[in-house]
mmJSON file of the N, C-alpha and C atoms, coordinates in Angstrom:
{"data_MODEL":{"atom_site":{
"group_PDB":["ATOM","ATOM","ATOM","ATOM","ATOM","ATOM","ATOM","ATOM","ATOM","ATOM","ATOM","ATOM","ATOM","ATOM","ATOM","ATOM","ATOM","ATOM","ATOM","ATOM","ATOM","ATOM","ATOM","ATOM","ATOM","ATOM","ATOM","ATOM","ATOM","ATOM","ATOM","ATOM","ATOM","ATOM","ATOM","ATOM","ATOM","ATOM","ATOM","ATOM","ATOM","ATOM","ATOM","ATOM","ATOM","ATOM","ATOM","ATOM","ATOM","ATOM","ATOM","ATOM","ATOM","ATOM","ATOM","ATOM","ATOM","ATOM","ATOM","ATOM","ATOM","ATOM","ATOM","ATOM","ATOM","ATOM","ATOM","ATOM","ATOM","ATOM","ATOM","ATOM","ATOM","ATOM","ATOM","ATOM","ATOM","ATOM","ATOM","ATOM","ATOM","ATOM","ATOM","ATOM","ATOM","ATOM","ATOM","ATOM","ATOM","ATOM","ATOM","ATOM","ATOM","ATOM","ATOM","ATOM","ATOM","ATOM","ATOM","ATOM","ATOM","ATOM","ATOM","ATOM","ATOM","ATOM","ATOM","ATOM","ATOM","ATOM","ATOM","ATOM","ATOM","ATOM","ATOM","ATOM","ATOM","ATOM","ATOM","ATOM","ATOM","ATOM","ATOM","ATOM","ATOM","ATOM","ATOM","ATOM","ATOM","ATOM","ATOM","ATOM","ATOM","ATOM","ATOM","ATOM","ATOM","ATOM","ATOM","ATOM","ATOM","ATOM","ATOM","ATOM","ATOM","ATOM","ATOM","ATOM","ATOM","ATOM","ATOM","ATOM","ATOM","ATOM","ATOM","ATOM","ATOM","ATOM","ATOM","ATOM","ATOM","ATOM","ATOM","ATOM","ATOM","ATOM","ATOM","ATOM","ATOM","ATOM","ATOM","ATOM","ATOM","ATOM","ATOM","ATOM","ATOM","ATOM","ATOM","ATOM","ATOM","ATOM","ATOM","ATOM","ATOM","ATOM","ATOM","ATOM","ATOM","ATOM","ATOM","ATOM","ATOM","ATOM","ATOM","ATOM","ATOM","ATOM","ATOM","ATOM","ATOM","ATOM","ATOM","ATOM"],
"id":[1,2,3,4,5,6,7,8,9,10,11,12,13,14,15,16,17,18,19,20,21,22,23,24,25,26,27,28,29,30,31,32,33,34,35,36,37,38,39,40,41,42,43,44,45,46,47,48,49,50,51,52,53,54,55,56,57,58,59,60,61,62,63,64,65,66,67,68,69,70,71,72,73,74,75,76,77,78,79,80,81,82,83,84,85,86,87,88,89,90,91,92,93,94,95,96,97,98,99,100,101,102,103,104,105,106,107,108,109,110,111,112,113,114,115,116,117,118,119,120,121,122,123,124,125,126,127,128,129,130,131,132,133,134,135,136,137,138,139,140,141,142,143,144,145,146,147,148,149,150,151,152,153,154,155,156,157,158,159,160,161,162,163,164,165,166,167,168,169,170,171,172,173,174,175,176,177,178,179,180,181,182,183,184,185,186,187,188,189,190,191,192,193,194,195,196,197,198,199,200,201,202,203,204],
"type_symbol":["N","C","C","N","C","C","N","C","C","N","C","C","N","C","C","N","C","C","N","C","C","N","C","C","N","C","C","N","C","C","N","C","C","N","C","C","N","C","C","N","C","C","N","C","C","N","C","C","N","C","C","N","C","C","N","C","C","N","C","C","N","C","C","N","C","C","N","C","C","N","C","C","N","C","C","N","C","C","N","C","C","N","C","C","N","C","C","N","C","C","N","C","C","N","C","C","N","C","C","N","C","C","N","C","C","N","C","C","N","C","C","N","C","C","N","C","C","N","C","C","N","C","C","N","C","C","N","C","C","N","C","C","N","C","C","N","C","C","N","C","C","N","C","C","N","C","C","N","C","C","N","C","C","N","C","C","N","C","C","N","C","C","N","C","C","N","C","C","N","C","C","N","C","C","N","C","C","N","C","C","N","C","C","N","C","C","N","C","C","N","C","C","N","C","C","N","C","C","N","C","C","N","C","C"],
"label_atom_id":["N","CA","C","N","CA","C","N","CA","C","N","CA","C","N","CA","C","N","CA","C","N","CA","C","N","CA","C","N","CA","C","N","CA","C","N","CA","C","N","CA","C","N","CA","C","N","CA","C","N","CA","C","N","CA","C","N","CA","C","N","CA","C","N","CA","C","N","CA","C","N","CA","C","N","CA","C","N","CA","C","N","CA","C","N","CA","C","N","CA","C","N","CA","C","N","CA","C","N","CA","C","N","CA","C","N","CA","C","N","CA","C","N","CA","C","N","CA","C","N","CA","C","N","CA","C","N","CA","C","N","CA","C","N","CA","C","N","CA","C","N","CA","C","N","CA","C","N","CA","C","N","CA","C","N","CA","C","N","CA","C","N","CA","C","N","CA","C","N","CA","C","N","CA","C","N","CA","C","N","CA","C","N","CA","C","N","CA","C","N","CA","C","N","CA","C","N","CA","C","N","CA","C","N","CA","C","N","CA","C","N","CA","C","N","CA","C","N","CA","C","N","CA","C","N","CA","C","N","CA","C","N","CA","C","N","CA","C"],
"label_alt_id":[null,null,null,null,null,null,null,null,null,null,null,null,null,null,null,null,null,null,null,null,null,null,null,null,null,null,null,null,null,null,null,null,null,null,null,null,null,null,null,null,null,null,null,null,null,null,null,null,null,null,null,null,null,null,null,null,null,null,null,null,null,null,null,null,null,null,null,null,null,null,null,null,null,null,null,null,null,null,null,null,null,null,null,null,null,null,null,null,null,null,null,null,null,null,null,null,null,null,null,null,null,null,null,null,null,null,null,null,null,null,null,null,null,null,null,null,null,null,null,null,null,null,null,null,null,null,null,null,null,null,null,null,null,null,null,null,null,null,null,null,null,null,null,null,null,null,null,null,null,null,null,null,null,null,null,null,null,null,null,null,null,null,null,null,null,null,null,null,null,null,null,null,null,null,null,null,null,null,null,null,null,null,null,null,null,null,null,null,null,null,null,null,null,null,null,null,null,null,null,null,null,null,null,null],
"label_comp_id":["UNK","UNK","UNK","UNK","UNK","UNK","UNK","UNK","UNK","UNK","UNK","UNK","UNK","UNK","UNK","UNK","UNK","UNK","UNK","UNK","UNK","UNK","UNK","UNK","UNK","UNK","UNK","UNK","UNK","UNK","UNK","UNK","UNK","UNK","UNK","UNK","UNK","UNK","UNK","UNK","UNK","UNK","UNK","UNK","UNK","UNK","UNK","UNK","UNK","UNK","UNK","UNK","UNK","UNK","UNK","UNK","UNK","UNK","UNK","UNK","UNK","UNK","UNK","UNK","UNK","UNK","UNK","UNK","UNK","UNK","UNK","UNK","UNK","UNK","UNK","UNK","UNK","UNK","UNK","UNK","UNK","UNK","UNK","UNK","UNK","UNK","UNK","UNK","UNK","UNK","UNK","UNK","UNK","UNK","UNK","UNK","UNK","UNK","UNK","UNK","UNK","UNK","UNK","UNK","UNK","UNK","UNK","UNK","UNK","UNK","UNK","UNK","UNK","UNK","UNK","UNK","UNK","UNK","UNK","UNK","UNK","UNK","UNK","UNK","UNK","UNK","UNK","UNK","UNK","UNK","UNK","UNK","UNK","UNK","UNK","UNK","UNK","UNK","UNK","UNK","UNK","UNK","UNK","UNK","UNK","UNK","UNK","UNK","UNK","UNK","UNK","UNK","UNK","UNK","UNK","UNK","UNK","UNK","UNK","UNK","UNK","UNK","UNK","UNK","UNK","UNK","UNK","UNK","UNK","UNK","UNK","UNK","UNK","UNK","UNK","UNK","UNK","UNK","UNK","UNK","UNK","UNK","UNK","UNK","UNK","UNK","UNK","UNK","UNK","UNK","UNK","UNK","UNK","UNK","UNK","UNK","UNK","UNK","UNK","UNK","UNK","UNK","UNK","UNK"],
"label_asym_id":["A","A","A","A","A","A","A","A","A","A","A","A","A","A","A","A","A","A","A","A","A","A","A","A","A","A","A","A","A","A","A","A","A","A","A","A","A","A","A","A","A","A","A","A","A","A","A","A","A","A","A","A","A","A","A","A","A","A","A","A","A","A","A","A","A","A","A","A","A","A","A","A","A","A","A","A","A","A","A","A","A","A","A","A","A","A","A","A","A","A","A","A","A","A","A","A","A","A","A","A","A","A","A","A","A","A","A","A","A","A","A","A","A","A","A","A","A","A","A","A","A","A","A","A","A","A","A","A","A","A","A","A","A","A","A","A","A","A","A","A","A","A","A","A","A","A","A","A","A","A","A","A","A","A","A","A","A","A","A","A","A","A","A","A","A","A","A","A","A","A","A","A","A","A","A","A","A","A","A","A","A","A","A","A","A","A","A","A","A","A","A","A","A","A","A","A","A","A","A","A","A","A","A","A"],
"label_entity_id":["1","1","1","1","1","1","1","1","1","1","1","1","1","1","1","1","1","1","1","1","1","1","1","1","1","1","1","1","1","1","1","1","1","1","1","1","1","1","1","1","1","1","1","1","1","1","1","1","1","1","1","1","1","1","1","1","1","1","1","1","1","1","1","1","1","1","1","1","1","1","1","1","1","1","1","1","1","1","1","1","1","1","1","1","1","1","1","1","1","1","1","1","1","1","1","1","1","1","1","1","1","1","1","1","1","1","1","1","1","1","1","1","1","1","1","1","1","1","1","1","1","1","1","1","1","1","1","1","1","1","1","1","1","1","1","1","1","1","1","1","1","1","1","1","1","1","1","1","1","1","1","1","1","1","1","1","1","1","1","1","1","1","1","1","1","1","1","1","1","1","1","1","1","1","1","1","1","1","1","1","1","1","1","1","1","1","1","1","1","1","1","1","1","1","1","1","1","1","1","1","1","1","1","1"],
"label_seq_id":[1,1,1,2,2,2,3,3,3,4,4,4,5,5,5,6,6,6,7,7,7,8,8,8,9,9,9,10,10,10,11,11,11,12,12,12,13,13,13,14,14,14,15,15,15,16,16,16,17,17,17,18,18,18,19,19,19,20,20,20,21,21,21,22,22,22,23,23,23,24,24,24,25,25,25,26,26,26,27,27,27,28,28,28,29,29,29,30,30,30,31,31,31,32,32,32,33,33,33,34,34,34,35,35,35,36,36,36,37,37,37,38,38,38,39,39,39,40,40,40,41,41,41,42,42,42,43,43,43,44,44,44,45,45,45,46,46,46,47,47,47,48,48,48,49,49,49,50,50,50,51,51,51,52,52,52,53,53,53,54,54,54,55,55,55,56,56,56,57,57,57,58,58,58,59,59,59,60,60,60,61,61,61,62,62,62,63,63,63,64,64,64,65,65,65,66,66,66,67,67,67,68,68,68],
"pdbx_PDB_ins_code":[null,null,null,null,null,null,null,null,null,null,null,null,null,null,null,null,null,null,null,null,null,null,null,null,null,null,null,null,null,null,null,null,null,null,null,null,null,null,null,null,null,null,null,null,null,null,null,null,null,null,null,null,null,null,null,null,null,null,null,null,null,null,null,null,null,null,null,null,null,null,null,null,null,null,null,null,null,null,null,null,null,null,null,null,null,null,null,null,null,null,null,null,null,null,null,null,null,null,null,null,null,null,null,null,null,null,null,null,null,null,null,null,null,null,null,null,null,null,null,null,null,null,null,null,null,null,null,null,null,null,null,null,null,null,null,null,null,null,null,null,null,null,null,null,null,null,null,null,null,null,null,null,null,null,null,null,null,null,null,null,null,null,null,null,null,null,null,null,null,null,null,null,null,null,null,null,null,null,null,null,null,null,null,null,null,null,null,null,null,null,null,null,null,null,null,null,null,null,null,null,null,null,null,null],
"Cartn_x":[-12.973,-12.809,-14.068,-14.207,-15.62,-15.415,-16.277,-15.977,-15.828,-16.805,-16.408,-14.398,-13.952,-12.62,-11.776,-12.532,-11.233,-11.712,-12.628,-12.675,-12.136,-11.679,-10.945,-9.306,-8.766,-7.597,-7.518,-6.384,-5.592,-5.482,-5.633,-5.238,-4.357,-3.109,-2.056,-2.263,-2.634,-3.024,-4.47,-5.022,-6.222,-5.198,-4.526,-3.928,-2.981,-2.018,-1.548,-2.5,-3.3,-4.438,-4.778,-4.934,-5.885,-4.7,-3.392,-2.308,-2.263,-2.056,-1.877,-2.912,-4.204,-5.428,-5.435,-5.115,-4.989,-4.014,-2.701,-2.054,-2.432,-2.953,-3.284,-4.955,-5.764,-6.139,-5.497,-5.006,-4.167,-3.383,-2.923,-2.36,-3.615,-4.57,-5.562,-6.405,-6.337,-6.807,-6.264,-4.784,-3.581,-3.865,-4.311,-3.922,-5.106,-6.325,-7.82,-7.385,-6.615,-6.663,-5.923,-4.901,-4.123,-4.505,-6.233,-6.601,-5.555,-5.348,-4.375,-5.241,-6.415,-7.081,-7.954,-7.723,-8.295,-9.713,-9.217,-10.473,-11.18,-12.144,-12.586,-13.763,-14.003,-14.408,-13.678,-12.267,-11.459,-11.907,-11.899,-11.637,-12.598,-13.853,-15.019,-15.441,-14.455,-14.098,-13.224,-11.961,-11.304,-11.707,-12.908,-13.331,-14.536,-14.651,-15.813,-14.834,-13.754,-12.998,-12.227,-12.272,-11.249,-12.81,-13.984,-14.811,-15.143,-14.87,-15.284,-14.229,-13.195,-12.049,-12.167,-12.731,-12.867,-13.725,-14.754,-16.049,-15.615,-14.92,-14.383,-13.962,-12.876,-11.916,-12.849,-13.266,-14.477,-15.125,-15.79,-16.676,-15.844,-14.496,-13.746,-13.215,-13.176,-13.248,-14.292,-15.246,-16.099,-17.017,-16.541,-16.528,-15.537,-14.358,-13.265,-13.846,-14.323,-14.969,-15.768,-17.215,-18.196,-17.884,-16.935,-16.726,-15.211,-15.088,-14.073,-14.729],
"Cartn_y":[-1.479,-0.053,0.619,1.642,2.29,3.45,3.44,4.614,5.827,6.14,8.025,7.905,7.076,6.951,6.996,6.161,5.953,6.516,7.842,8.849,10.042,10.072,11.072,10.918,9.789,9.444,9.998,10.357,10.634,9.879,10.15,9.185,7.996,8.633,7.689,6.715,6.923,6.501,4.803,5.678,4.744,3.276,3.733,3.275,1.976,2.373,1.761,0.995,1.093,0.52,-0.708,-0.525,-1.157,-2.678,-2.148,-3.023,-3.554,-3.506,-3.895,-4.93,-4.464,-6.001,-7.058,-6.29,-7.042,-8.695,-8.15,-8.762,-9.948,-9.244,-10.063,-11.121,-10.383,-11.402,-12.463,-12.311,-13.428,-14.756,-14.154,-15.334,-16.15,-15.022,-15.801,-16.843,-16.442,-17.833,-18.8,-18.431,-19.352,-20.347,-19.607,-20.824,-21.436,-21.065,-21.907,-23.036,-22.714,-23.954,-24.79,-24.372,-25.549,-26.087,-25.893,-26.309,-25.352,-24.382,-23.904,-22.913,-22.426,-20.887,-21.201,-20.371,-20.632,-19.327,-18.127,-17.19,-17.045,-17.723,-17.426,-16.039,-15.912,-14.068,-13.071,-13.252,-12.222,-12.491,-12.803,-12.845,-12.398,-11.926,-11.49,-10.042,-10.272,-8.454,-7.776,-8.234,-7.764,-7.381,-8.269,-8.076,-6.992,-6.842,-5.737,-4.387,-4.558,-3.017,-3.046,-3.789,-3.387,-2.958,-3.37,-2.69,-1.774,-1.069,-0.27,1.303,0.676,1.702,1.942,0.586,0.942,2.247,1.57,2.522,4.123,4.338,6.186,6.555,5.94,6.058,7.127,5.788,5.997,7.174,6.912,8.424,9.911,9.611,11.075,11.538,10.304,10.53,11.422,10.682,11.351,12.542,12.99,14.353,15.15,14.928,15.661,16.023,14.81,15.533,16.236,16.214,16.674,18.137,18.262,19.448,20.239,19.583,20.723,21.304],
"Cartn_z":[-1.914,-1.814,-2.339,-2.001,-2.144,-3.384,-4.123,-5.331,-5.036,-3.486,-3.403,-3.283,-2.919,-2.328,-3.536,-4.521,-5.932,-6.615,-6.496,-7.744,-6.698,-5.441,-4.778,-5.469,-6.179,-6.322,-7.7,-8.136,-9.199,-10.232,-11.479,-12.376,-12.418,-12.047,-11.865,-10.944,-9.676,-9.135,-9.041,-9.796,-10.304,-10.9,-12.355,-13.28,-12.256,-11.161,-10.164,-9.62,-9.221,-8.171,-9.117,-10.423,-11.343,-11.703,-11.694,-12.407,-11.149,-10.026,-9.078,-8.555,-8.504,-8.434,-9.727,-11.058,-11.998,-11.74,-11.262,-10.94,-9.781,-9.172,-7.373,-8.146,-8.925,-9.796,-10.282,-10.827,-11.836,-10.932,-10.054,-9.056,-8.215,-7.752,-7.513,-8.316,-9.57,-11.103,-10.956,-10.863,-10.722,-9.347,-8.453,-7.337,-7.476,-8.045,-8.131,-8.641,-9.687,-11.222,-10.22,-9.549,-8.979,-7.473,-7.229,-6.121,-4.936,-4.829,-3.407,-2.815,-3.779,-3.12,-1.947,-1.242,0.369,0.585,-0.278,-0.078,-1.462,-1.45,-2.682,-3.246,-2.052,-2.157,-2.705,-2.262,-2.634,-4.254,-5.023,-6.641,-6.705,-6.442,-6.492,-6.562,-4.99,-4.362,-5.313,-6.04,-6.974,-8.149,-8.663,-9.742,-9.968,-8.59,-8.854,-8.923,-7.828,-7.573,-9.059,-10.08,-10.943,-12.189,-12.147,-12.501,-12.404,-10.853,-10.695,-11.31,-11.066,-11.042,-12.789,-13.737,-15.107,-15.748,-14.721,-14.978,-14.385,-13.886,-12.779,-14.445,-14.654,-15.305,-16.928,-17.43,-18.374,-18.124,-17.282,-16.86,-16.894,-16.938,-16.4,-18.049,-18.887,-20.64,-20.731,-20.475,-20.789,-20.639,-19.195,-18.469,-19.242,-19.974,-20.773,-22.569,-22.469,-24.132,-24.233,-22.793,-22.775,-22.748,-21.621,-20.957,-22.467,-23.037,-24.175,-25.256],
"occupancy":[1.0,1.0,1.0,1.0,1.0,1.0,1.0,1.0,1.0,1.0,1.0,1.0,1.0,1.0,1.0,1.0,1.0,1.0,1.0,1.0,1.0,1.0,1.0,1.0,1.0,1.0,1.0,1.0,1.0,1.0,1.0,1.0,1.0,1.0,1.0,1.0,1.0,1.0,1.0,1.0,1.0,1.0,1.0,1.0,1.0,1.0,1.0,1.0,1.0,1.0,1.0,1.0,1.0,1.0,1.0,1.0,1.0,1.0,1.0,1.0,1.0,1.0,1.0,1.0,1.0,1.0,1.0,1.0,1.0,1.0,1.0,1.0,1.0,1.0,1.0,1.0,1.0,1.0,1.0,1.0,1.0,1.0,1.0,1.0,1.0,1.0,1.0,1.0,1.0,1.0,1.0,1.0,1.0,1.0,1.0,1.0,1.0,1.0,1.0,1.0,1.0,1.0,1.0,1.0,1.0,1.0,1.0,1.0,1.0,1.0,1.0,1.0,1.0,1.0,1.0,1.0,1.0,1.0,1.0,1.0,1.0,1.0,1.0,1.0,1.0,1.0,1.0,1.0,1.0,1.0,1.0,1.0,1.0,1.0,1.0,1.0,1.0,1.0,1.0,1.0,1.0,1.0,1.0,1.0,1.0,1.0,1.0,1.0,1.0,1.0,1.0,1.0,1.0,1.0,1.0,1.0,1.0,1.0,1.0,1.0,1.0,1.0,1.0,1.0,1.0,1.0,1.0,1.0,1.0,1.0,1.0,1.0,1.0,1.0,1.0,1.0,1.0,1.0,1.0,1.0,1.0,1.0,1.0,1.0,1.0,1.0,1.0,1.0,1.0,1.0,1.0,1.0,1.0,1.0,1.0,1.0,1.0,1.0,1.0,1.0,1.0,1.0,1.0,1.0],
"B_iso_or_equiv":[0.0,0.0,0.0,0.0,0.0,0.0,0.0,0.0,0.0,0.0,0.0,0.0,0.0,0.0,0.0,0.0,0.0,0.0,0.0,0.0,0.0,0.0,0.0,0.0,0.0,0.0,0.0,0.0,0.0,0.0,0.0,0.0,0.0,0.0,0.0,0.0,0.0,0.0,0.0,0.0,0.0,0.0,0.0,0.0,0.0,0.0,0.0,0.0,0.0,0.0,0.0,0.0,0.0,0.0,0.0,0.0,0.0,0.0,0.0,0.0,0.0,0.0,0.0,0.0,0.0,0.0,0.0,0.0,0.0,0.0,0.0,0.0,0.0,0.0,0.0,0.0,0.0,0.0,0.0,0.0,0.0,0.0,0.0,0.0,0.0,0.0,0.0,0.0,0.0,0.0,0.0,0.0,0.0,0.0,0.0,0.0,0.0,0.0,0.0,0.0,0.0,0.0,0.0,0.0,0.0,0.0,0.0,0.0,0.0,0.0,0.0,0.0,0.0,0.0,0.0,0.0,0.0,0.0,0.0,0.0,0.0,0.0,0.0,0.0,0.0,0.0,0.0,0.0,0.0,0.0,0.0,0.0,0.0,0.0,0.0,0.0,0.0,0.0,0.0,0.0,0.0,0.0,0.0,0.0,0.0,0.0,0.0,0.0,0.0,0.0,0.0,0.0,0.0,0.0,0.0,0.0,0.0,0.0,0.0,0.0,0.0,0.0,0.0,0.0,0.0,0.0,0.0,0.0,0.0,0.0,0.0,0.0,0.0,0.0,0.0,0.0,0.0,0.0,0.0,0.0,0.0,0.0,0.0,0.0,0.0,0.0,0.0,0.0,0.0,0.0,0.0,0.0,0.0,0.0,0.0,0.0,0.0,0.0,0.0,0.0,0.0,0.0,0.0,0.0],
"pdbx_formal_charge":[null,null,null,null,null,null,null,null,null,null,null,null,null,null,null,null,null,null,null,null,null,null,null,null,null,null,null,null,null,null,null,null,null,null,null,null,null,null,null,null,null,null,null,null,null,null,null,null,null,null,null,null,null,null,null,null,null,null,null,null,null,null,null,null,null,null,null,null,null,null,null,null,null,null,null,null,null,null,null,null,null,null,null,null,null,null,null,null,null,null,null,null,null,null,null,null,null,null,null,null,null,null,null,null,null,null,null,null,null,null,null,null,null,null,null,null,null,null,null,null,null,null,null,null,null,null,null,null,null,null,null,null,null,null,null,null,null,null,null,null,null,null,null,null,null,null,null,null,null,null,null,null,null,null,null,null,null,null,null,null,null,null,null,null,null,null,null,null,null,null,null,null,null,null,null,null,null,null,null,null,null,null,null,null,null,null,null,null,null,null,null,null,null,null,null,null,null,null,null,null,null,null,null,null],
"auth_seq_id":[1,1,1,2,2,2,3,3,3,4,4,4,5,5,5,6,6,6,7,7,7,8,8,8,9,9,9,10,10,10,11,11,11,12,12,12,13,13,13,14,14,14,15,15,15,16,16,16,17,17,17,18,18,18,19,19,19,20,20,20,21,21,21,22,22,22,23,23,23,24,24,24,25,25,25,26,26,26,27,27,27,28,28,28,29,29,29,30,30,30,31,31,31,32,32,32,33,33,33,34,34,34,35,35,35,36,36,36,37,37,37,38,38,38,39,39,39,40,40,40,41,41,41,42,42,42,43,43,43,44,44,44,45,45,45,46,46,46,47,47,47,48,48,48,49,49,49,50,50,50,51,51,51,52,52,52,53,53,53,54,54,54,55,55,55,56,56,56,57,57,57,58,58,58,59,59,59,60,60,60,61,61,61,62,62,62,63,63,63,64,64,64,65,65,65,66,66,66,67,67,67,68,68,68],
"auth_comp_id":["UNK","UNK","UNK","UNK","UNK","UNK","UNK","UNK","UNK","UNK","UNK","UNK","UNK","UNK","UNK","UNK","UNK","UNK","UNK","UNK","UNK","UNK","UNK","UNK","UNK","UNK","UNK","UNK","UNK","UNK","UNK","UNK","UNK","UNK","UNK","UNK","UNK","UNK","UNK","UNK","UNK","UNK","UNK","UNK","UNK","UNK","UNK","UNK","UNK","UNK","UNK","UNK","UNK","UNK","UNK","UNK","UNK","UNK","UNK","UNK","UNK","UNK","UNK","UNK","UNK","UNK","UNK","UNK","UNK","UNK","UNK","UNK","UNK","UNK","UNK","UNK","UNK","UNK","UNK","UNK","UNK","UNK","UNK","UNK","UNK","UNK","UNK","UNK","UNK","UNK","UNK","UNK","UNK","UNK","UNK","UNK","UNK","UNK","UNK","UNK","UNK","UNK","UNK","UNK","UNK","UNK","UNK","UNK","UNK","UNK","UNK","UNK","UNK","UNK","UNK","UNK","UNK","UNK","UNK","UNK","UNK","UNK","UNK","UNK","UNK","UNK","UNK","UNK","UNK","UNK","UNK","UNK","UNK","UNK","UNK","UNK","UNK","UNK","UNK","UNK","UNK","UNK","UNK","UNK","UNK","UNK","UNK","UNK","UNK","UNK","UNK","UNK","UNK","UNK","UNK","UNK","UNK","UNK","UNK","UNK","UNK","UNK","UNK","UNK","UNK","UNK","UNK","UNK","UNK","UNK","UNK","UNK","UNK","UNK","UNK","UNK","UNK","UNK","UNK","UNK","UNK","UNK","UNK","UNK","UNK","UNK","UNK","UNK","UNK","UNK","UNK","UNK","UNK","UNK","UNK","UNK","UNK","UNK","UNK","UNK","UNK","UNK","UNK","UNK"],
"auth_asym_id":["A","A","A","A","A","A","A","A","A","A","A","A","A","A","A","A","A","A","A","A","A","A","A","A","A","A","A","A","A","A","A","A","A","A","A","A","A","A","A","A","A","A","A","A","A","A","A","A","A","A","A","A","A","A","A","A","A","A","A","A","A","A","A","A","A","A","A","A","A","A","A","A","A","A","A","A","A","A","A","A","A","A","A","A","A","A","A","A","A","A","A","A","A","A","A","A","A","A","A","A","A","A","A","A","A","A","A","A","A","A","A","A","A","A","A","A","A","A","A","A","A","A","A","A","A","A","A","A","A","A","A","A","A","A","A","A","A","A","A","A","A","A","A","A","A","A","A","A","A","A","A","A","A","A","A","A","A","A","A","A","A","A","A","A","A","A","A","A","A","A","A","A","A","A","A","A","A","A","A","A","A","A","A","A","A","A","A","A","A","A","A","A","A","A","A","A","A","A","A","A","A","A","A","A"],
"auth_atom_id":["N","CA","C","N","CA","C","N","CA","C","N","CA","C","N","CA","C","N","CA","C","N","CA","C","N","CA","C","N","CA","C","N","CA","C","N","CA","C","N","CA","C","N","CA","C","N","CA","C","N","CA","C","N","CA","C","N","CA","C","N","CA","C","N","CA","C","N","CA","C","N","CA","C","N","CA","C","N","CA","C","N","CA","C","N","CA","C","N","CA","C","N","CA","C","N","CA","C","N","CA","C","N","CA","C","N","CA","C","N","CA","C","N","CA","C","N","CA","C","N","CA","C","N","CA","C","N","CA","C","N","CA","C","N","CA","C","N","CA","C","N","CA","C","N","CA","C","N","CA","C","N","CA","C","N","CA","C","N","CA","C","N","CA","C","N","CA","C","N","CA","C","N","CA","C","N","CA","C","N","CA","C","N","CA","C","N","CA","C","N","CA","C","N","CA","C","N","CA","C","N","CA","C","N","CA","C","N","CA","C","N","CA","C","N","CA","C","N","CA","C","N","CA","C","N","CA","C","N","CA","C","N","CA","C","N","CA","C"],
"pdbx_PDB_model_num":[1,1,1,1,1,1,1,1,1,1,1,1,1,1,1,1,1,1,1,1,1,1,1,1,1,1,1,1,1,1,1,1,1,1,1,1,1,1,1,1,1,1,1,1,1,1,1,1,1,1,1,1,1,1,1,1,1,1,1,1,1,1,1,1,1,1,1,1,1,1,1,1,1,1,1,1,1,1,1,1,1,1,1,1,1,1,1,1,1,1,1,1,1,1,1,1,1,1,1,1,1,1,1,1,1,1,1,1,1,1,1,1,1,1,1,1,1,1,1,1,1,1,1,1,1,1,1,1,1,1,1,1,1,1,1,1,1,1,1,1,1,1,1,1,1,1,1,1,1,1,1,1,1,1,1,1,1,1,1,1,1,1,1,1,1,1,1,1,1,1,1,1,1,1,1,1,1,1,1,1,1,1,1,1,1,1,1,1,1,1,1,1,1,1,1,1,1,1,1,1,1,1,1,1]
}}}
C-alpha cells in the first residue's frame, strides 16, 4: 500500500490495518519455521507496510504536539 493512501485513512483505521498485517505476519513466521511458506516476498511487503503505517502514525504525534 502506498503512504499517500494510509495517511488518507483515519486513525482507527490505520490501528486496524496495522493489527491486521501484524497478524497475517505472524502466520507467515509460522509457516517459514515449519517449511509451508510458498511467497516469501509477502513478509517483506508486510514488513515495510507495517513500517510504514508506524512511521504516519508517529508523524501525526508529532504534528499534535507541534501544532498545540
Amino acid at each position: 500500500m502506498k503512504p499517500a493512501d494510509m495517511r488518507s485513512m483515519s486513525e482507527e483505521q490505520l490501528v486496524k490495518l496495522e493489527t491486521e498485517l501484524h497478524t497475517e505476519w505472524r502466520n507467515l513466521r509460522f509457516q517459514e519455521s515449519v517449511g509451508q511458506l510458498t511467497n516469501n516476498a509477502r513478509i517483506r511487503t508486510i514488513r515495510k507496510d507495517l513500517a510504514r503505517i508506524l512511521t504516519i502514525r508517529h508523524e501525526r504525534v508529532l504534528d499534535a504536539e507541534l501544532g498545540s
